[in-house]
MIGUKE-288029 format. One line per 2 residues: number of its first residue (from 1); their letters; for each residue x, y, z of N, C-alpha, C. Coordinates in nm, 3 decimals. Example, Ala and Ser with C-alpha at 12.3 -4.5 7.8 and 13.67 -1.06 7.14 Angstrom:
BEGIN
1) AS) 1.319:-0.569:0.780:1.230:-0.450:0.780:1.320:-0.330:0.780 ~ 1.285:-0.225:0.708:1.367:-0.106:0.714:1.290:0.003:0.787
END
This chain:
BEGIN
1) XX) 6.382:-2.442:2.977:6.315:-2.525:2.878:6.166:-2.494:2.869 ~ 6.096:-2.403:2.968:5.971:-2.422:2.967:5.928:-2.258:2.900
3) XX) 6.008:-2.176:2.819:5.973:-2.075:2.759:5.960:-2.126:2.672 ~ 6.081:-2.223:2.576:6.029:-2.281:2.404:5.848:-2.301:2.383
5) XX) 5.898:-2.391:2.559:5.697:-2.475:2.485:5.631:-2.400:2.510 ~ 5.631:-2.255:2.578:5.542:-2.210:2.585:5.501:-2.107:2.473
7) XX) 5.627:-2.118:2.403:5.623:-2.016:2.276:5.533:-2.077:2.139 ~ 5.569:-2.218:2.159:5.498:-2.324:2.049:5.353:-2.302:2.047
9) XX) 5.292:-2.328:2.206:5.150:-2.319:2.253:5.076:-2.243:2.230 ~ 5.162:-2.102:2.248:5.034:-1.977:2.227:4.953:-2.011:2.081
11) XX) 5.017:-2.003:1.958:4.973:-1.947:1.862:4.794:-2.062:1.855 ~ 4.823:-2.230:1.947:4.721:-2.305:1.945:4.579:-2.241:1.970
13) XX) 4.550:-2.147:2.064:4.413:-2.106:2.074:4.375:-2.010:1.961 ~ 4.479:-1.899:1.883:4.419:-1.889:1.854:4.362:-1.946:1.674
15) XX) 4.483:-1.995:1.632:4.452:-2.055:1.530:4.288:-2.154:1.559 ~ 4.276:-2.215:1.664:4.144:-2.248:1.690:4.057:-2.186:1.696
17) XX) 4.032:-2.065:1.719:3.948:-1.958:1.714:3.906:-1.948:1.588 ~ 4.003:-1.926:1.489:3.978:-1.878:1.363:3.893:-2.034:1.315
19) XX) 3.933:-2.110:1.298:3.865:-2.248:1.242:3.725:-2.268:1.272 ~ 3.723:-2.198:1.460:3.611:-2.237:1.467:3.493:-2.116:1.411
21) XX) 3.551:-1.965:1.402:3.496:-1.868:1.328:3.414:-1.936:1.158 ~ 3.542:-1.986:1.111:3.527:-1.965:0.975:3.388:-2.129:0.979
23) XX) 3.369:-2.199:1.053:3.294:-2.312:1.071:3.166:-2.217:1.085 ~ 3.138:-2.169:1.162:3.043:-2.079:1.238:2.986:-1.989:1.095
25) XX) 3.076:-1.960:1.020:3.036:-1.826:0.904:3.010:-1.928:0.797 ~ 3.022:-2.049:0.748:2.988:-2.153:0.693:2.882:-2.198:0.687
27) XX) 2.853:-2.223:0.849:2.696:-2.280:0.857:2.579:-2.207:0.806 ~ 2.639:-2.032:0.857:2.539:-1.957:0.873:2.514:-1.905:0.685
29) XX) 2.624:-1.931:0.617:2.574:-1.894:0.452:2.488:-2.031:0.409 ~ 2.472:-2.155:0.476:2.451:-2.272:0.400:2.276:-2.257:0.469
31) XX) 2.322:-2.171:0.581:2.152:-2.169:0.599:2.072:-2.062:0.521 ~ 2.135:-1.959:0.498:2.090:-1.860:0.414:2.074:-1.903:0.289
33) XX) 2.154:-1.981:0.209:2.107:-2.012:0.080:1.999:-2.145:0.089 ~ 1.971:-2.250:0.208:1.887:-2.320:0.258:1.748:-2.270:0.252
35) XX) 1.789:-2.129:0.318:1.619:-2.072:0.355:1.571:-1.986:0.175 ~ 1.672:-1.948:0.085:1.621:-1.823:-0.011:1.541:-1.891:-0.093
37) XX) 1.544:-2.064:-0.108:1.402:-2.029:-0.190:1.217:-2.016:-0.119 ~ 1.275:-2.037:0.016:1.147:-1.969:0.107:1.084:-1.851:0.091
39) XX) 1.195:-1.747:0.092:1.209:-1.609:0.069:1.176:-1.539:-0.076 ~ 1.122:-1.638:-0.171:1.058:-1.604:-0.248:0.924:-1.590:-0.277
41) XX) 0.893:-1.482:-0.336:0.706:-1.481:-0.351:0.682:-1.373:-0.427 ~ 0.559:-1.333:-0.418:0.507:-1.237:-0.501:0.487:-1.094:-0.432
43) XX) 0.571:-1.001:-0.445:0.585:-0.880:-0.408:0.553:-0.746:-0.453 ~ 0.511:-0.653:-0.379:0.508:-0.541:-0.435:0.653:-0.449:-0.433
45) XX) 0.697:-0.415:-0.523:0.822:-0.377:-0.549:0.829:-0.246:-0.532 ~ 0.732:-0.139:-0.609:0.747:-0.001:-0.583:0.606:0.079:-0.541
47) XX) 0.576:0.151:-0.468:0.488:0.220:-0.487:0.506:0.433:-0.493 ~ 0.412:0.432:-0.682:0.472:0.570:-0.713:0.326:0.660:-0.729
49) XX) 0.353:0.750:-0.643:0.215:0.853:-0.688:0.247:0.894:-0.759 ~ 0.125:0.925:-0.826:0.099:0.983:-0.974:0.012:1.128:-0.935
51) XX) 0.029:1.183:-0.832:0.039:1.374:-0.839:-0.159:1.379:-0.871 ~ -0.255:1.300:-0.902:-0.381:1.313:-0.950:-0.496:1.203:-0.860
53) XX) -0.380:1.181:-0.705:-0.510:1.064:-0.632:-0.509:0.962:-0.713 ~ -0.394:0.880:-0.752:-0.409:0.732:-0.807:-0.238:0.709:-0.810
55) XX) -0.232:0.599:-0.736:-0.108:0.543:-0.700:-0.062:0.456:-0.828 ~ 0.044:0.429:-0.866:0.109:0.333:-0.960:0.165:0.209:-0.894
57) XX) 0.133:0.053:-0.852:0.199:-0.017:-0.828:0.265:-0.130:-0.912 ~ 0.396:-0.166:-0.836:0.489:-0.262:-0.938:0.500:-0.398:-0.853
59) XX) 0.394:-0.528:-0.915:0.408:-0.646:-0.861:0.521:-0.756:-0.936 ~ 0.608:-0.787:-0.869:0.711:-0.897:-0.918:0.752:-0.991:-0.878
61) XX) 0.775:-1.087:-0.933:0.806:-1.252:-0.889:0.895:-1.314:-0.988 ~ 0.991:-1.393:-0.867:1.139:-1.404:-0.973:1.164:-1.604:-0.928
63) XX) 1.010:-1.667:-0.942:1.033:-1.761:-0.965:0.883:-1.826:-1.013 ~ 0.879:-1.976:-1.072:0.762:-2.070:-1.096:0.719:-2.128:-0.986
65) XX) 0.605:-2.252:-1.008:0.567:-2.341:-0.954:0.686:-2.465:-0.877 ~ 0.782:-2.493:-0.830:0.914:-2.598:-0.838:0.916:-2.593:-0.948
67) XX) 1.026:-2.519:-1.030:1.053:-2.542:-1.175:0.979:-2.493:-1.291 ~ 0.870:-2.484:-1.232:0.754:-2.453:-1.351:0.757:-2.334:-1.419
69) XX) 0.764:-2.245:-1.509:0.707:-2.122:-1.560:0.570:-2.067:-1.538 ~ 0.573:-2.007:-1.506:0.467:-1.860:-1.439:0.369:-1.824:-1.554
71) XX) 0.226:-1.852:-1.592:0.145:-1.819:-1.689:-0.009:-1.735:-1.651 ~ 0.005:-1.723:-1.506:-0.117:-1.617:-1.488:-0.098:-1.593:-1.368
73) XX) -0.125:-1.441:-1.341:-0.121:-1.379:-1.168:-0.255:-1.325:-1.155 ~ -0.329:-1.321:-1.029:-0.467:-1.273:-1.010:-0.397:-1.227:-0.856
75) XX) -0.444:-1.112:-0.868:-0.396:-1.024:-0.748:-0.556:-0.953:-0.736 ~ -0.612:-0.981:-0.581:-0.768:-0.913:-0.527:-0.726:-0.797:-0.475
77) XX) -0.792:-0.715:-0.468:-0.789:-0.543:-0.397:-0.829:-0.585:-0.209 ~ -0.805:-0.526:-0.187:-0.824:-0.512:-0.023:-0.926:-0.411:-0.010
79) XX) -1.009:-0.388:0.096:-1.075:-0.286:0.116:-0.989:-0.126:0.124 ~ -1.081:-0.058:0.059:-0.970:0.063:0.040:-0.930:0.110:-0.071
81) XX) -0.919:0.015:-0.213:-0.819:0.001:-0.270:-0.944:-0.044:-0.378 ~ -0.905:0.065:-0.529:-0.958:0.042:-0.624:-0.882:-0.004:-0.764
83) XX) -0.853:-0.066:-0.800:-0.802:-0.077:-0.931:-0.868:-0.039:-1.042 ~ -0.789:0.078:-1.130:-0.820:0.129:-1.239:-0.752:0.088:-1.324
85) XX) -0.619:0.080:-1.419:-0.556:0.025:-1.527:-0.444:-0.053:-1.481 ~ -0.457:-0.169:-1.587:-0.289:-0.231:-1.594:-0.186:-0.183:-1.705
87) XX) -0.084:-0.119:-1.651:0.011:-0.106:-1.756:0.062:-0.242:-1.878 ~ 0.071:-0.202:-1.994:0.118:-0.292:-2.048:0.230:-0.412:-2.010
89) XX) 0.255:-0.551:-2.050:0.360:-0.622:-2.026:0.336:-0.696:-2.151 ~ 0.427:-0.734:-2.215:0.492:-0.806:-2.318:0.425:-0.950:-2.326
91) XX) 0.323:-1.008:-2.458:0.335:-1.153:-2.434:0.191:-1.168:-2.323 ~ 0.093:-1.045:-2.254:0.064:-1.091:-2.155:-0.110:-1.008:-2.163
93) XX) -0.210:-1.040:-2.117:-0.324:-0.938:-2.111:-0.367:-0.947:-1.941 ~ -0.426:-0.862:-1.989:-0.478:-0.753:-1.803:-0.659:-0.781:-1.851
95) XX) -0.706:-0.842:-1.736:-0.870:-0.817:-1.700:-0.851:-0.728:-1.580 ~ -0.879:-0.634:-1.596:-0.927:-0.507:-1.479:-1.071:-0.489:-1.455
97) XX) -1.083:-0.547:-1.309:-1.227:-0.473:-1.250:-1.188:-0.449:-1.123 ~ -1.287:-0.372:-1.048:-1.252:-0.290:-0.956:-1.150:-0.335:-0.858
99) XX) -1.242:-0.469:-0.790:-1.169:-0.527:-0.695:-1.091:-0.649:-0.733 ~ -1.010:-0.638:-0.825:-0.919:-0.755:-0.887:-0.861:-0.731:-0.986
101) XX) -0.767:-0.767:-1.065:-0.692:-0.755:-1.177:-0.658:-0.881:-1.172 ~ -0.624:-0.963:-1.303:-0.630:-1.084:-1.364:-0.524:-1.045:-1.479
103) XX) -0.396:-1.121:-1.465:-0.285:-1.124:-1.571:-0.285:-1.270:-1.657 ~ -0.292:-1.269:-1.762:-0.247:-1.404:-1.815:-0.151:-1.409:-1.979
105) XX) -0.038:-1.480:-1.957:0.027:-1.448:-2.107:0.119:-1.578:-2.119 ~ 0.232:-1.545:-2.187:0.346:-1.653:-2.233:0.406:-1.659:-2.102
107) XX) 0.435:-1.821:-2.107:0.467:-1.852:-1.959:0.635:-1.807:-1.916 ~ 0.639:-1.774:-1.810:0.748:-1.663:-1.740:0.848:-1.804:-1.694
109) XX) 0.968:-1.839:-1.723:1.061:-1.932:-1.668:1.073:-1.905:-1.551 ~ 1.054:-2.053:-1.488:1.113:-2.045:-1.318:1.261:-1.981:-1.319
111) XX) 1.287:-1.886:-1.205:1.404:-1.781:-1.164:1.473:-1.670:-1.274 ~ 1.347:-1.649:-1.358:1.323:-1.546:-1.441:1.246:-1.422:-1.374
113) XX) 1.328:-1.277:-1.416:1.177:-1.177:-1.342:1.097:-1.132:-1.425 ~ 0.967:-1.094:-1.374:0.895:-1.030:-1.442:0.801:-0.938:-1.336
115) XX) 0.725:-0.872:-1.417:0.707:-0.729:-1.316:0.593:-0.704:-1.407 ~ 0.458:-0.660:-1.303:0.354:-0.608:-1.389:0.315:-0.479:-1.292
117) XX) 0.268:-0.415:-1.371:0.193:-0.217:-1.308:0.002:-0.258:-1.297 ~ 0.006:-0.151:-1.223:-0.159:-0.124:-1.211:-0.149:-0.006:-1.094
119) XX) -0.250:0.041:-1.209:-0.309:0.224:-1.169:-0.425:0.193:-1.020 ~ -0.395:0.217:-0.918:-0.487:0.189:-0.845:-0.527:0.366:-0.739
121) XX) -0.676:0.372:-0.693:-0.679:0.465:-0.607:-0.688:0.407:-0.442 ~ -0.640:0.482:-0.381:-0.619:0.433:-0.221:-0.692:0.514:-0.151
123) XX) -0.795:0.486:-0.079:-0.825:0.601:-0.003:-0.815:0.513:0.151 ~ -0.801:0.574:0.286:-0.778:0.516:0.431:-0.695:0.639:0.512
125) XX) -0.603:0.621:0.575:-0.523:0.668:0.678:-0.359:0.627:0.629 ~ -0.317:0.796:0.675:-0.114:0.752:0.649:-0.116:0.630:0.742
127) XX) -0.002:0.576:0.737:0.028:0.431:0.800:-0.048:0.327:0.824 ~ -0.168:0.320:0.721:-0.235:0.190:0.742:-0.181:0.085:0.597
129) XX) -0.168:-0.013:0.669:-0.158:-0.119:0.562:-0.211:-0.206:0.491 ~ -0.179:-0.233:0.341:-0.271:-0.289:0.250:-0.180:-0.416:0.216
131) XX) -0.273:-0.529:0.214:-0.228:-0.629:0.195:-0.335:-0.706:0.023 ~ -0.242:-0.716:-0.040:-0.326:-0.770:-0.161:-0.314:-0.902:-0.191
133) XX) -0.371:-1.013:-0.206:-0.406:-1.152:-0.190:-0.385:-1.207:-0.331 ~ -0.304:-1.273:-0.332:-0.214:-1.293:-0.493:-0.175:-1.473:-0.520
135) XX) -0.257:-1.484:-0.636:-0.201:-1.645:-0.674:-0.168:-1.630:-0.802 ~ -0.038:-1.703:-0.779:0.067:-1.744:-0.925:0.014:-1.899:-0.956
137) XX) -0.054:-1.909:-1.099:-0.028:-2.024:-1.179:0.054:-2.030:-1.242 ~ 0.088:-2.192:-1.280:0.171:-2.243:-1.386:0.046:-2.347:-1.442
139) XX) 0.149:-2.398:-1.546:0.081:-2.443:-1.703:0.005:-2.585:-1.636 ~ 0.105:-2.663:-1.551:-0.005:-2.795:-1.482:-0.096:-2.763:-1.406
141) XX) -0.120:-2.606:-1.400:-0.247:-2.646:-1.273:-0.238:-2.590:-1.088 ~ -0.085:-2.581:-1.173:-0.014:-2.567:-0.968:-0.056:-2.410:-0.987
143) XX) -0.038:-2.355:-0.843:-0.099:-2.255:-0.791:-0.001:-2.228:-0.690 ~ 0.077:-2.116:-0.637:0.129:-2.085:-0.489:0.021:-1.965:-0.479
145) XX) -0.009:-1.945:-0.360:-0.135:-1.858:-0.288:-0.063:-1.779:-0.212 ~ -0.028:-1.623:-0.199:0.078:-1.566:-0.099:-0.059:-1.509:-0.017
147) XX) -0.119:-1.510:0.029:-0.256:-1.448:0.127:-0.222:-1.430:0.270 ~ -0.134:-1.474:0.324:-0.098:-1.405:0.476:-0.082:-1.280:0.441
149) XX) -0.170:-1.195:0.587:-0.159:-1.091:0.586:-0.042:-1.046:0.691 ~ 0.005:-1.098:0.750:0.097:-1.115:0.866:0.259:-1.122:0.784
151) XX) 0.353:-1.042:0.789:0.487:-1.038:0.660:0.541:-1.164:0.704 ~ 0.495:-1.203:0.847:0.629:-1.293:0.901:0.570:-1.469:0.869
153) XX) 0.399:-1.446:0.799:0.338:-1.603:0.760:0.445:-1.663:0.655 ~ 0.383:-1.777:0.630:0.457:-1.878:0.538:0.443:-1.808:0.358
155) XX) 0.341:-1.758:0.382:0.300:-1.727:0.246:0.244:-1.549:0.228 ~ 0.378:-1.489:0.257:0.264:-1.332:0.255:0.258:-1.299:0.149
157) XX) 0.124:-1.234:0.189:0.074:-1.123:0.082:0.169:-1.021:0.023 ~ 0.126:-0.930:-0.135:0.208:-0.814:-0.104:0.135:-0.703:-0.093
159) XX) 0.221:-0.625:0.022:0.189:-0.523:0.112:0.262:-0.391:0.118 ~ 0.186:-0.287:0.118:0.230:-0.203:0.113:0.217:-0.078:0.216
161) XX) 0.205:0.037:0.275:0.223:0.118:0.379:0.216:0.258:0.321 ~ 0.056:0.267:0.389:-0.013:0.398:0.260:0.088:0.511:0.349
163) XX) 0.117:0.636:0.210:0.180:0.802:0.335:0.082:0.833:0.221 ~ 0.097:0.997:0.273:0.007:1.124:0.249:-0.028:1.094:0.102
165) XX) 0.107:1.089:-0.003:0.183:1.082:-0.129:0.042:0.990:-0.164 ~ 0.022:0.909:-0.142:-0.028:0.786:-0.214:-0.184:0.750:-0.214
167) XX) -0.239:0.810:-0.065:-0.332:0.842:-0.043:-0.479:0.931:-0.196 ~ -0.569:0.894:-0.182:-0.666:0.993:-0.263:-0.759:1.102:-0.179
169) XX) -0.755:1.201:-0.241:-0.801:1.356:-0.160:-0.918:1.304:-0.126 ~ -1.008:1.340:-0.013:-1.102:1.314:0.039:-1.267:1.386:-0.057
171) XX) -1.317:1.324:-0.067:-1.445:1.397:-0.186:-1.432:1.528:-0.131 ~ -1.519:1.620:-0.235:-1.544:1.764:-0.250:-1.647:1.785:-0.146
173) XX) -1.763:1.690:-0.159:-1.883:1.737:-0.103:-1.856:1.710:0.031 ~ -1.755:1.598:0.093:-1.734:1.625:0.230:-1.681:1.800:0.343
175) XX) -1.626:1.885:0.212:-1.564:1.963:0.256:-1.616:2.080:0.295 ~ -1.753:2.072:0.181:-1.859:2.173:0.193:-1.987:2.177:0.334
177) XX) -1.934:2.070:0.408:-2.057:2.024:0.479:-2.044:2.153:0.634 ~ -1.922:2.199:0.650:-1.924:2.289:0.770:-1.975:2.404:0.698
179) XX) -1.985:2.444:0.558:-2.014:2.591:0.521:-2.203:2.542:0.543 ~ -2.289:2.428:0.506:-2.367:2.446:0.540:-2.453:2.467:0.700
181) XX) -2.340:2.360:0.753:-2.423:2.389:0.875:-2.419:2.539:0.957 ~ -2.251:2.584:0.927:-2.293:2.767:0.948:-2.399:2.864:0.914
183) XX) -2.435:2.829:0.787:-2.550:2.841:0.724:-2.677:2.857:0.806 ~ -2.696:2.742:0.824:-2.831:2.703:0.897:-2.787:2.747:1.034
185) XX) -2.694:2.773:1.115:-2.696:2.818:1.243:-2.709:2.968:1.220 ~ -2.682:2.992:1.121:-2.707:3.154:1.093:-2.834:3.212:1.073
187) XX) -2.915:3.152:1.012:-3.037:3.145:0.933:-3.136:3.264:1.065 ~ -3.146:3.175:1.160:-3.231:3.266:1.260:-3.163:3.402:1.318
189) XX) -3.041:3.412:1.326:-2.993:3.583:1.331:-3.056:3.662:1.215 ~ -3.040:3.612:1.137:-3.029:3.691:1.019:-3.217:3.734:0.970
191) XX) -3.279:3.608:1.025:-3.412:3.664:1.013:-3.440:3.742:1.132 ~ -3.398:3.741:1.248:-3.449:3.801:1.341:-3.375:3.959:1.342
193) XX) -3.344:4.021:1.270:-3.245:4.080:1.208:-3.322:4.157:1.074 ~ -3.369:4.137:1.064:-3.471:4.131:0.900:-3.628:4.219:0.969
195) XX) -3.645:4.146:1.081:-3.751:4.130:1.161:-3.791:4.277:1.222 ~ -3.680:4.283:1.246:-3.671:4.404:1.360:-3.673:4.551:1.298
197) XX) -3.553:4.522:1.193:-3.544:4.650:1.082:-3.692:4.644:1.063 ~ -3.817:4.591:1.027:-3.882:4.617:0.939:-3.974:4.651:1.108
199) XX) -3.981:4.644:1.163:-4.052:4.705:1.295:-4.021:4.841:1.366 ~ -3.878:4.844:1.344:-3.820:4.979:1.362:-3.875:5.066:1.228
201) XX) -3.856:5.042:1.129:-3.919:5.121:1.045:-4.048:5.193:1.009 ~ -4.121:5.073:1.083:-4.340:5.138:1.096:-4.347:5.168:1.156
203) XX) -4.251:5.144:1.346:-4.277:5.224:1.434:-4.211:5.377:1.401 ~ -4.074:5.407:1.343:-4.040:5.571:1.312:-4.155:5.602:1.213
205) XX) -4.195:5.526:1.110:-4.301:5.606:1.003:-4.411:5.673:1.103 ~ -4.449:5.596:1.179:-4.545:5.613:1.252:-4.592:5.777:1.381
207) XX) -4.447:5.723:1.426:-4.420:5.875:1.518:-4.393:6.001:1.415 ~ -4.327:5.975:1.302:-4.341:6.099:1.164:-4.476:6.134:1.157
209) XX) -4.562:6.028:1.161:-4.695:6.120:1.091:-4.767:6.154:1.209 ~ -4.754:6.101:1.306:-4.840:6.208:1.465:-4.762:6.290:1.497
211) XX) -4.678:6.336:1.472:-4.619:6.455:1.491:-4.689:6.582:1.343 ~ -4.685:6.515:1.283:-4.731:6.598:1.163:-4.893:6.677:1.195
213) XX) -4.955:6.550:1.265:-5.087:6.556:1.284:-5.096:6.651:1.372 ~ -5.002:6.650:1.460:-5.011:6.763:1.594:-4.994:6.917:1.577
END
């Protein structure tokens, strides 16, 4: 009699297993969709060299204020980092100066995307990082501020991770600076050199004409 019940029993652990799996994979999607509207902000999406020392970046944000629609982005430059043009966007105008760009247009629906460009030059080191300091208005007034420079703050910045590609060539006149100083370390061979020829030369003129004399 004690094989039946033991045949009944098995299947109990593990059907419990599974229940308690599928509990476990439950919690963990209710926290993930808990945390995603955290996980929203203002990002840099692509960064594309443009082959001429000026990078192309793509900033995007795929929500409002709680609910609100999106009607102006002001994104500051970081040290390093020059802004030259904003690409066009629909509905929207670009103030470009060096260290800032200023978007403002028809207001963008909360969990709508939108995506704006700007021509910027980078100059620094491969693997250093740029963090650009970015506030989204809406139409009442509200403001979210993403300015952590840290990815893992409440509110980061968007950031990007300069390579070679993206980088701007280092000035011209820096490059020329070892041909001068060879230059100038040369300078005294070359007169003392100058010097000598012209001493060797009055002294042979010289022994030519006492010999003549003799």
């Amino acid at each position: 009699m004690s094989t039946p019940i033991a045949r009944r029993t098995r299947p109990r652990p593990l059907r419990f297993g599974v229940q308690r799996l599928l509990a476990v994979l439950a919690t963990g999607v209710l926290c993930l969709l808990t945390a995603a509207p955290a996980a929203a902000h203002v990002l840099i999406e692509t960064v594309e060299p443009n082959g001429d020392g000026t990078t192309t970046l793509t900033f995007t944000f795929d929500h409002g204020c709680e609910g609100e629609p999106t009607d102006t982005l002001h994104v500051t430059m970081p040290d390093g980092v020059e802004a030259l043009a904003a690409g066009p966007t629909d509905g929207w105008t670009a103030h470009v100066q060096p260290g800032s760009v200023h978007w403002q247009g028809e207001p963008v629906p909360d969990g709508e995307r939108a995506e704006f460009t700007l021509d910027v030059r980078v100059t620094g080191t491969v693997g250093q990082s740029f963090s650009f300091p970015a506030e989204q208005g809406c139409p009442s007034g509200a403001a979210y501020e993403w300015t952590d420079t840290d990815p893992a703050g409440d509110h980061p910045a968007p950031t990007f991770v300069a390579t070679a590609a993206t980088l701007a060539e280092a000035p011209a006149g820096s490059m020329s600076e070892p041909a001068d100083v060879r230059l100038v370390g040369t300078g005294p061979l070359v007169a003392g050199v100058v010097v000598t020829a012209a001493v060797a030369g009055v002294g042979g003129g010289w022994f030519v004409a006492r010999r003549r004399v003799s």
